[in-house]
C-alpha positions in Angstrom: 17.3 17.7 -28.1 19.5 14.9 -29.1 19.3 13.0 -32.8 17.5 10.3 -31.1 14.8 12.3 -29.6 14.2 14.3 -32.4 13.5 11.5 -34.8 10.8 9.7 -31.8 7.1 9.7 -32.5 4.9 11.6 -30.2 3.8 8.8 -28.5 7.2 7.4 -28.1 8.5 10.5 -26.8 5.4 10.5 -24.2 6.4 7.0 -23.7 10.0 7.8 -22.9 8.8 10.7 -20.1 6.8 8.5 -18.6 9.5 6.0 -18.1 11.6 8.6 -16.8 9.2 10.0 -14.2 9.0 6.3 -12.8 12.4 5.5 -12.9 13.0 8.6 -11.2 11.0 7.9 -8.5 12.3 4.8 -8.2 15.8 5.8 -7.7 15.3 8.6 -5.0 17.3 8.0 -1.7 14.6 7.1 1.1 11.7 6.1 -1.5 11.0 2.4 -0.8 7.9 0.0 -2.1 6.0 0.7 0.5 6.5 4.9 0.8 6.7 4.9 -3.2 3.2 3.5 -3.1 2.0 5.5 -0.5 2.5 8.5 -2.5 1.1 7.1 -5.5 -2.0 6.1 -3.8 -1.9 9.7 -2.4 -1.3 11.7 -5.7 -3.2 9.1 -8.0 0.2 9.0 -10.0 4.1 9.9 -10.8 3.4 13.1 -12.4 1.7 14.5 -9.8 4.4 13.1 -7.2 6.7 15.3 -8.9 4.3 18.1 -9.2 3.4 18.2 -5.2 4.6 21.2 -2.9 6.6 20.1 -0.5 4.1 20.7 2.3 1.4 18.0 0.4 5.0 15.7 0.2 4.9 15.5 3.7 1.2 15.0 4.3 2.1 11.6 3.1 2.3 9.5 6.5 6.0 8.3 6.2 7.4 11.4 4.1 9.6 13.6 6.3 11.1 17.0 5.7 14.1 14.9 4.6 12.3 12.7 2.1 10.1 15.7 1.0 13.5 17.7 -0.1 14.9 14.5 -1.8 11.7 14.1 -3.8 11.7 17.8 -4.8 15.5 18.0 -6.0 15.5 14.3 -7.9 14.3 16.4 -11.0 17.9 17.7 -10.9 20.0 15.3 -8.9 18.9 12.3 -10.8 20.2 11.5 -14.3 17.5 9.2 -15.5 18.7 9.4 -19.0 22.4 8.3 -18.1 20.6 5.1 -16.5 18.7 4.8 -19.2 21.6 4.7 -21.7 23.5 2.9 -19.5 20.9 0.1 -19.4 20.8 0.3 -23.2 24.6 -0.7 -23.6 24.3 -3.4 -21.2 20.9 -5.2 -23.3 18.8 -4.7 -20.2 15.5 -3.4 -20.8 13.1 -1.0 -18.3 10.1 -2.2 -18.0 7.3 0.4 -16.2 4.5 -0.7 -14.4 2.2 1.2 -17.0 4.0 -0.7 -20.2 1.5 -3.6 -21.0 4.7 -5.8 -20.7 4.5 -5.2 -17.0 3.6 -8.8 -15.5 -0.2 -9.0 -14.5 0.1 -10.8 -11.5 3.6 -8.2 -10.1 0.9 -5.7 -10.7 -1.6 -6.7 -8.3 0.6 -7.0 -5.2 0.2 -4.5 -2.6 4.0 -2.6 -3.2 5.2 -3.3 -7.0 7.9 -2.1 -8.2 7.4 1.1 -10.7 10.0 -0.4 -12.9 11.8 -3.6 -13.9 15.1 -3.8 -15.5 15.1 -7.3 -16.9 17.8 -8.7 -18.6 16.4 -11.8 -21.1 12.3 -11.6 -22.4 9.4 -11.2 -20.6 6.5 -13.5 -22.4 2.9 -13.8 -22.0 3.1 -17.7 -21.2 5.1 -16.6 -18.2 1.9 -15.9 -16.3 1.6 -19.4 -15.3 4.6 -19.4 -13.2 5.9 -21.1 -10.6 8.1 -20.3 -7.5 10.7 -23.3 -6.1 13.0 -21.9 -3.1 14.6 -22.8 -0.5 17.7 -23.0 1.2 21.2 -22.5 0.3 22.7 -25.2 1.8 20.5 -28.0 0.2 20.7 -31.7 1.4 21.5 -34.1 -1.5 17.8 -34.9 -0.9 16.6 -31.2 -1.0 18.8 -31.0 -5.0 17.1 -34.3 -6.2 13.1 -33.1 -5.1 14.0 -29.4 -6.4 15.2 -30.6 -9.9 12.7 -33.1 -9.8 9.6 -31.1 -9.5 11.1 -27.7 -11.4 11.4 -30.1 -14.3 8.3 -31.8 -14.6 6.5 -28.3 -13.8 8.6 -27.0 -16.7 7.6 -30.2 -18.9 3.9 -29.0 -18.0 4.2 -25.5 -19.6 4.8 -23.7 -16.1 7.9 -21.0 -16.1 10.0 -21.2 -12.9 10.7 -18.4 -10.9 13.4 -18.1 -8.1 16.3 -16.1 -6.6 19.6 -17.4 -8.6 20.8 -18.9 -5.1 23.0 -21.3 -4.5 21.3 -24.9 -3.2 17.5 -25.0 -4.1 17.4 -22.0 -6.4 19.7 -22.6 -8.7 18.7 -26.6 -8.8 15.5 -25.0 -9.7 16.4 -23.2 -12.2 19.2 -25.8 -14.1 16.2 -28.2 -13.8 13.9 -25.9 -15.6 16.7 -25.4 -18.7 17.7 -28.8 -18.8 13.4 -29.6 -19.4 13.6 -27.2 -22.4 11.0 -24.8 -20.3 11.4 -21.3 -19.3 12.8 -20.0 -16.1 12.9 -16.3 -14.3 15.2 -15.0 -12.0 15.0 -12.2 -9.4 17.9 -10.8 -8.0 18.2 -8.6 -4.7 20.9 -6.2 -6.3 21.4 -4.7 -9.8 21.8 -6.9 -12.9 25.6 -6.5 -13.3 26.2 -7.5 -9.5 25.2 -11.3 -10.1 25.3 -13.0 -6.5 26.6 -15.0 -5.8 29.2 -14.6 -8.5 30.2 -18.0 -9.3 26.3 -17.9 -10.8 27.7 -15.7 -13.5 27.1 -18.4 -16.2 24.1 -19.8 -14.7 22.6 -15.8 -15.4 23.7 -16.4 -19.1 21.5 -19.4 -19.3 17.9 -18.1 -17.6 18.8 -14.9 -19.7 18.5 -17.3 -22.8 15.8 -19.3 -21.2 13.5 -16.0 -19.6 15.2 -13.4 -18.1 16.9 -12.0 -15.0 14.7 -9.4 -13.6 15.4 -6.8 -10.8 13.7 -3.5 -9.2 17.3 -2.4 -8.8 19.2 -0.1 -10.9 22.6 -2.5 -12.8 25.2 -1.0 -10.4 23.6 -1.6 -6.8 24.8 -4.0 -5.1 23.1 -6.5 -3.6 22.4 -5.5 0.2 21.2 -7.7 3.5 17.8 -6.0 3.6 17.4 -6.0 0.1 16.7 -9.7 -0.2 13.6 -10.1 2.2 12.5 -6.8 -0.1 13.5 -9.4 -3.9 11.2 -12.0 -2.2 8.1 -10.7 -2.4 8.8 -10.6 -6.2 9.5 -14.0 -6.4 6.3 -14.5 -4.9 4.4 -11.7 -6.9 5.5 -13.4 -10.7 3.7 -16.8 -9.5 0.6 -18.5 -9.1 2.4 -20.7 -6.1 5.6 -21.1 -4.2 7.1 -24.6 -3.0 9.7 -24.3 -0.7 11.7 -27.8 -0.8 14.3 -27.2 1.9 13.8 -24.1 4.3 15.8 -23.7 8.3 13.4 -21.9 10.9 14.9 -18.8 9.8 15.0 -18.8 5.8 14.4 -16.5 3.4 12.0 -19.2 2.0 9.8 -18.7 4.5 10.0 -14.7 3.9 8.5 -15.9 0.4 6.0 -17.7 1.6 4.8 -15.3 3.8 4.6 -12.6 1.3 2.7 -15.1 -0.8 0.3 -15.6 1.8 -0.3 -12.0 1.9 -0.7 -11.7 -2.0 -3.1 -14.7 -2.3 -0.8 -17.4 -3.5 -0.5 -20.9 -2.8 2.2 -21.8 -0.8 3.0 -25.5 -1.1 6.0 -27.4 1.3 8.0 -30.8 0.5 8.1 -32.8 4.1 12.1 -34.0 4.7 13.2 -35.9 7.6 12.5 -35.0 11.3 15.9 -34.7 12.1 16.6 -32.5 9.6 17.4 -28.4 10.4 16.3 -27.7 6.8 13.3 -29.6 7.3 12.1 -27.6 10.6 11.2 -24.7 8.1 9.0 -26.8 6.0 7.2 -28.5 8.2 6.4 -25.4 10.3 4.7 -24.2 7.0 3.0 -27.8 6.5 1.5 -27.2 10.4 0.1 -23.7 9.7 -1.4 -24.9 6.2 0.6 -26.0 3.6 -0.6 -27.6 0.9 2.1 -31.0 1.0 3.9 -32.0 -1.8 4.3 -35.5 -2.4 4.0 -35.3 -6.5 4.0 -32.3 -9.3 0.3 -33.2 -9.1 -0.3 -31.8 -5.7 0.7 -28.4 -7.5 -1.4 -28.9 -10.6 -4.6 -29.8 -9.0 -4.4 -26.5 -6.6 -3.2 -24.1 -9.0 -5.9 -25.6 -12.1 -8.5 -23.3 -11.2 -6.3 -20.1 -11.0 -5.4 -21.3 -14.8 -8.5 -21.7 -15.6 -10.1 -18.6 -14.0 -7.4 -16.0 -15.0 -7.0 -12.1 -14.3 -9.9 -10.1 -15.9 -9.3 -8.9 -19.6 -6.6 -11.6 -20.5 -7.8 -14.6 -22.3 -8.8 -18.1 -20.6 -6.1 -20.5 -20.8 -7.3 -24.8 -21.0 -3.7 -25.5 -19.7 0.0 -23.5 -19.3 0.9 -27.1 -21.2 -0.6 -25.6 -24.1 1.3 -22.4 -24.3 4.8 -24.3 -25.3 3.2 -27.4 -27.9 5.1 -26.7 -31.1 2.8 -26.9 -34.2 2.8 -30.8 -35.0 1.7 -30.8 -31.1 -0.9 -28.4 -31.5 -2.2 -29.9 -34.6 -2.4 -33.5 -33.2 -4.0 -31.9 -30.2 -6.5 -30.0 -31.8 -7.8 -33.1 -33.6 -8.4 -35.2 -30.2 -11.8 -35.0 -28.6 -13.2 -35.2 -25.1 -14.4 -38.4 -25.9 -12.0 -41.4 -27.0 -10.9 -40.7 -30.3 -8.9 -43.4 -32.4 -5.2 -43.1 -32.9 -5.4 -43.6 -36.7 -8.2 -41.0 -37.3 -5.6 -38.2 -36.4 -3.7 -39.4 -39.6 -6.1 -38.2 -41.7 -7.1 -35.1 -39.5 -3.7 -34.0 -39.8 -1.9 -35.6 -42.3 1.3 -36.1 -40.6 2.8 -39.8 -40.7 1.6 -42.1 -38.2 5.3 -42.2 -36.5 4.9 -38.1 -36.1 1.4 -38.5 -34.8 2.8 -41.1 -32.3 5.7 -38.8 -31.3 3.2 -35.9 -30.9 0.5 -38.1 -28.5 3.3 -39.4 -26.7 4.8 -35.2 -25.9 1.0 -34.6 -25.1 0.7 -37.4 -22.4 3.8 -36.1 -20.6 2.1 -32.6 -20.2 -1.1 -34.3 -19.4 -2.7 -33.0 -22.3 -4.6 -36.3 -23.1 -4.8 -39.7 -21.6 -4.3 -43.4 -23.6 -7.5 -45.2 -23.3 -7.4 -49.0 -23.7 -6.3 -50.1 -27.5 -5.4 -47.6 -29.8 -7.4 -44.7 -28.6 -7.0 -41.4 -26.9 -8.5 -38.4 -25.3 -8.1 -34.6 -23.9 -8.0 -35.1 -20.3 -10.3 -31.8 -19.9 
């Protein structure tokens, strides 16, 4: 036992094992989202996984005598703690899907991952997130609607999730910084293979600003197949997913897909006729898209998935309301439903009437409250 277990708690050290069991699983040659779930739904969990004769391994429709044998010598082929460690020195933290830091939404998808490494902070306000995608070689026209709607959704309170691409993506996310909100990004390969690499410092900033997530260990590199596999991630960390600019044959259109199949809204920005990175879009707009002329077309469908959220985790008004700062809050908290007088929130809150202007004013862009006629205002819900 090393210095560093020695001195854990029992319920860190039971902590620790579990995360090793799923990280384990999670590393074996052969084992993907779908199989790895499979045999959880089989065994009811990782323990057990481990535990299983190899005869009850391959019971498991997809588990050959090959993966059986992989399964049964990970408990001493795989160094978990040398990842582990690794991770450590490199600030990137393992989330598993049992840790109440897990995000809520990733966990109800049919194939989540059993861990996250996720380089940056994972934060309860990031439940009312966002996806913007589409393709990497964006039109002038695709850059302008992708920073234009990231940003105002990020002025709302949404986080933005995407896939650190070049064209849409990382429009998306730069948007998303540059509004002061928070942004998420899911990569295909390991944390320290950033793709593509001229992204390097645009990683730094959506570390500072949320966090770079991936189901890969640091040092895998990021593979063809595995970025059909990242997208369903993307899709899985959001109440909805716009695709701006998107060929017939886009990975964009993978996203959607997978958030059709996980109950997501998928949302499409028309683009000209003529356009190859329209066709994508407008196939999407045909078979049921919700168009997407304004950030409002977004905010009216995703309202009631706010306002209805996952069972056990409290009922949000508005994401606006996760990112007000405390004068905000304050001048918020003394406005009613019904019209309520500009000068009355003086006294309510005794900030100085330029303060309570500056803090009505932040509140209207997030559509907070509304200015009635004269000098009154109100919440708009």
């Amino acid at each position: 036992m090393t210095s560093s277990e020695h001195h854990r708690t029992a319920a860190e050290r039971d902590h620790h094992e579990a995360l090793a069991h799923s990280l384990r699983l999670s590393l074996i040659p052969g084992v993907g989202p779908r199989l790895r779930q499979s045999l959880l739904d089989h065994f009811g969990s990782v323990d057990a996984v481990f535990e299983a004769p190899s005869e009850a391994l391959r019971r498991v429709p997809g588990v050959g005598p090959k993966t059986a044998k992989a399964i049964a010598r990970s408990l001493d082929e795989i160094d978990v703690e040398a990842e582990i460690e690794h991770c450590r020195q490199l600030g990137i933290s393992l989330v598993a899907r049992s840790s109440d830091a897990y995000p809520s939404w990733l966990r109800e998808i049919p194939d989540p991952p059993e861990v996250l490494f996720v380089r940056g902070q994972l934060e309860p306000r990031d439940r009312m997130a966002v996806a913007v995608v589409g393709t990497r070689h964006a039109s002038p026209y695709g850059v302008q609607q992708a920073r234009r709607l990231a940003g105002q959704l990020a002025r709302c309170g949404l986080t933005i999730v995407s896939g650190l691409a070049r064209g849409i993506d990382a429009a998306a996310h730069r948007s998303a910084i540059e509004a002061g909100g928070r942004t998420l990004a899911v990569l295909a390969g390991g944390l320290e293979r950033i793709y593509p690499p001229e992204h390097a410092g645009l990683a730094d900033e959506v570390t500072a600003a949320g966090a770079l997530l991936s189901e890969m260990p640091p040092r895998f590199r990021p593979l063809a197949g595995m970025f059909p596999q990242r997208n369903r991630l993307i899709s899985g960390l959001s109440l909805g997913v716009v695709v701006v600019e998107a060929a017939t044959r886009s990975g964009a259109l993978i996203t959607a897909r997978h958030a059709c199949e996980q109950g997501r809204e998928v949302f499409a920005v028309p683009g000209r006729v003529d356009s190859r990175t329209s066709r994508g879009c407008h196939r999407l707009l045909r078979d049921g898209a919700k168009l997407v002329e304004t950030v409002d077309d977004i905010l009216e469908e995703i309202a009631p998935m706010i306002e209805s959220p996952a069972s056990g985790e409290p009922a949000l008004r508005s994401p606006a309301e996760l990112n007000l700062n405390p004068v905000e809050r304050s001048v918020l908290e003394a406005i009613d439903h019904e019209p309520t007088p500009i000068d009355s929130l003086v006294g309510a809150t005794g900030l100085s009437m330029p303060r309570v202007l500056a803090a009505v004013s932040a509140l209207e862009i997030r559509r907070l409250v509304r200015r009635m006629s004269g000098q009154w205002v109100a919440r708009t819900r």
